[in-house]
N, C-alpha and C positions, 0 to 999 in steps of 0.2 A: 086698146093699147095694153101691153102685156105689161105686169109689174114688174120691176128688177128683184132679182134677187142678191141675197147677202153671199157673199163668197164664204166659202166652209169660213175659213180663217176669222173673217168678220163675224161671221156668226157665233162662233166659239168667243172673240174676246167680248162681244156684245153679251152672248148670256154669261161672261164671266163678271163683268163687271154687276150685273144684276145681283148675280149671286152675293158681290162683296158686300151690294147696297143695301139686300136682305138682312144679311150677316149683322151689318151695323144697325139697322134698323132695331133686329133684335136684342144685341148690344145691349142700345140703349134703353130698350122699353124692359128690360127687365132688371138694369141699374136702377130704372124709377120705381119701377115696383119695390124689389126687393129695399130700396129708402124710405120708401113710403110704410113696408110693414118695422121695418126698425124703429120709425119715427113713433110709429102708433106701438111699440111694444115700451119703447122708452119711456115713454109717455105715463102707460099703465103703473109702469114698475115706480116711476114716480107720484103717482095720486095715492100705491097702495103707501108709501114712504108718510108722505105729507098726511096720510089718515093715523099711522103710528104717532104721530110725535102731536103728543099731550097740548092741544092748544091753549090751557090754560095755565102749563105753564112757560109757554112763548110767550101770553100775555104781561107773565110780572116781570119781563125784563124790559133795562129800559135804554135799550142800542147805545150802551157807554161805557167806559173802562169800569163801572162800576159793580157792572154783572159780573166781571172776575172773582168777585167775593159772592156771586148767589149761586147756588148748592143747583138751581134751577137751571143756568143756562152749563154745570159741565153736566148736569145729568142729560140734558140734548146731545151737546157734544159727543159723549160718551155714545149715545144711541146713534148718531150719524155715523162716530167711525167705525163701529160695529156693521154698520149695512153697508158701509165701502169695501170693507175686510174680508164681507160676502157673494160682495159685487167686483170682480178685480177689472171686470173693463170700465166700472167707473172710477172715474180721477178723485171726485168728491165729491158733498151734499153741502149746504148752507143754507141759509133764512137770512132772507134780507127783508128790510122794510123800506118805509117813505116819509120823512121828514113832513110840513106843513110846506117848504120852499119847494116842493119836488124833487129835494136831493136823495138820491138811493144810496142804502148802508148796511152792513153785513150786521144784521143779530152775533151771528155763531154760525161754525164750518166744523166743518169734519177733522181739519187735519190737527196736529196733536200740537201740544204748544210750543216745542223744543224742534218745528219743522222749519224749513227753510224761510216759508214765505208766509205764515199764516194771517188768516186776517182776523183780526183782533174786533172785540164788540168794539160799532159805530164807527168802521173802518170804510168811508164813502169809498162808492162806486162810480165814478166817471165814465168809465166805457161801458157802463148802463145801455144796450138799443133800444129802439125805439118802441119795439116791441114789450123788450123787458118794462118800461116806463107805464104802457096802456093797461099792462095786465092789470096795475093795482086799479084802475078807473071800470075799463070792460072785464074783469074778472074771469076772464079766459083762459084754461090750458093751452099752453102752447110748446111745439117744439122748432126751436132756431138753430140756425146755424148751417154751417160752419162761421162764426163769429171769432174775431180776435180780440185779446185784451192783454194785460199787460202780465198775463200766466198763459198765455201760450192762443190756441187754435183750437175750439170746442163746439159741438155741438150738444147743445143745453136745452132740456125738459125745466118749465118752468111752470107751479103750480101755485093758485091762490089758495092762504089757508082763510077761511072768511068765518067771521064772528058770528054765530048763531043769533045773538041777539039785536048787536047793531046792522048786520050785514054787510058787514065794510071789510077790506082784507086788512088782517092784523099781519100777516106776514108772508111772502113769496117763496116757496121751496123750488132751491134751484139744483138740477142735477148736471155733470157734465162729463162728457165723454170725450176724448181728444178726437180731432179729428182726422187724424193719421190711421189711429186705430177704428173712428167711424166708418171711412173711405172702401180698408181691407175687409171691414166686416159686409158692406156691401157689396164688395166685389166678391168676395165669399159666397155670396147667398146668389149674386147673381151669373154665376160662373154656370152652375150645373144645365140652367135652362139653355143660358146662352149658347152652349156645349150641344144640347139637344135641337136646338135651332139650327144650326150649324149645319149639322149631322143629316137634316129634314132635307135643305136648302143646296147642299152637297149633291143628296142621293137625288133629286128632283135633279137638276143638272145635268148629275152622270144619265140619268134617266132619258134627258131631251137629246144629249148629246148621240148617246144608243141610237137612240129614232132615227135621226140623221143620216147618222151612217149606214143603219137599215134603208132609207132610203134612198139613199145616195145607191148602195148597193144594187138595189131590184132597179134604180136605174139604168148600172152598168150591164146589168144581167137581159135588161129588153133593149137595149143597143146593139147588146152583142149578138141576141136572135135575130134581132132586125139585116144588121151586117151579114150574120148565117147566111140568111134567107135570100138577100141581095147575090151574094158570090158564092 
C-alpha cells in the first residue's frame, strides 16, 4: 500500500509552520540563557559590592533613627551612592538586617536623604520574600525576581555579609534592577542569536523547499519523455 503524499501546498504550510516552531524554540532558549548570564553577572557585581563595604562598620549600627547621628552609617551611605552613580542600570544598593521576631529592616540605602522615598535606618520591610527571609538562616547568594513591592518591579541580587567570628549574617546587601530595564536588557542580549537562528532555520527551509521543486521538476521532465515516447 503506497503512502499518500502531502500536496506541494500542505507541504509548504507544514514545513512553514516547523520553521515558526523552530523560530520560537529558539526564541525562547536564548531569552533563558542570556537571564541566566545577567543573573550570574548581577550577582558577581553584587558580592564584589558587599566585599567593599567595611563589615565592621555595618556592625556598630544599630537599625534605628539613631544611626542618623553615626559618622559610620553616612560613610556607607556615601559608598553606596557612589557605586549607583557608577552603576546607572542600577536603581540602588541597601543593607538590611533581622530583628529576633524575624522582622526585616533596612540598615542604610543608597539614595540621598532629600529623595523622594528613602528608607530611613530600621525602616521595616514587609514585602521581604520568602527568599529574602531564608537568606539570613541558609546564607545563600541569590538572585530573585522580578519581585514587586511598594517602589516598584525589581529584580534583586541579594548577598549575606556574615561575621567571621560568630558566623552568623550581620547584614544582607541588596542590589536592584527595575525590571523593565531587566526585561530590554535580556531581550538585548538575546536578539542577536535569536536573529542567527532565524537566519539557519530560514535558509534550511528555502533549502527543502528548492529540493522539492527540483523534484517535482525531473518529475515533469520524465512524464514528458514518457508522453514523447508514447506519441
Amino acid at each position: 500500500m503506497s503512502t499518500p503524499r502531502l500536496s506541494p501546498f500542505a507541504f509548504r504550510l507544514l514545513a512553514g509552520a516547523v520553521a515558526l516552531a523552530l523560530i520560537a524554540g529558539a526564541t525562547v532558549f536564548s531569552a533563558r540563557r542570556a537571564d541566566r548570564q545577567l543573573r550570574a553577572n548581577l550577582l558577581l557585581q553584587a558580592r564584589l559590592v558587599a566585599h567593599a563595604v567595611d563589615l565592621d562598620v555595618v556592625q556598630t549600627l544599630a537599625g534605628t533613627a539613631a544611626d542618623l547621628d553615626a559618622p559610620g552609617y553616612w560613610r556607607i551611605k556615601s559608598q553606596l551612592a557612589s557605586i549607583v552613580q557608577a552603576n546607572p542600570k542600577c536603581k540602588w544598593f541597601y543593607l538590611m538586617g533581622r530583628k529576633a521576631d524575624g522582622t526585616i529592616f533596612f540598615f542604610v540605602d543608597s539614595e540621598a536623604p532629600d529623595a523622594e522615598d528613602p528608607s530611613p535606618p530600621g525602616q521595616t520591610y514587609e514585602e521581604a520574600s520568602e527568599g529574602c527571609r531564608l537568606i539570613f538562616d541558609d546564607q545563600n547568594a541569590m538572585v530573585e525576581g522580578p519581585i514587586p513591592d511598594r517602589w516598584g518591579v525589581w529584580v534583586s541580587a541579594l548577598v549575606p555579609m556574615i561575621d567571621p567570628k560568630t558566623g552568623a549574617v550581620a547584614a544582607v546587601l541588596g542590589m536592584d534592577i527595575e525590571a523593565g530595564n531587566w526585561k530590554r536588557d535580556v531581550a538585548f542580549r538575546a536578539a542577536l542569536p535569536t536573529v542567527l537562528a532565524a537566519i539557519a532555520v530560514l535558509l534550511g527551509l528555502a533549502a527543502v523547499l528548492l529540493q522539492q521543486s527540483r523534484r517535482k521538476l525531473r518529475a515533469g521532465q520524465t512524464d514528458l519523455r514518457e508522453s514523447e515516447e508514447r506519441y
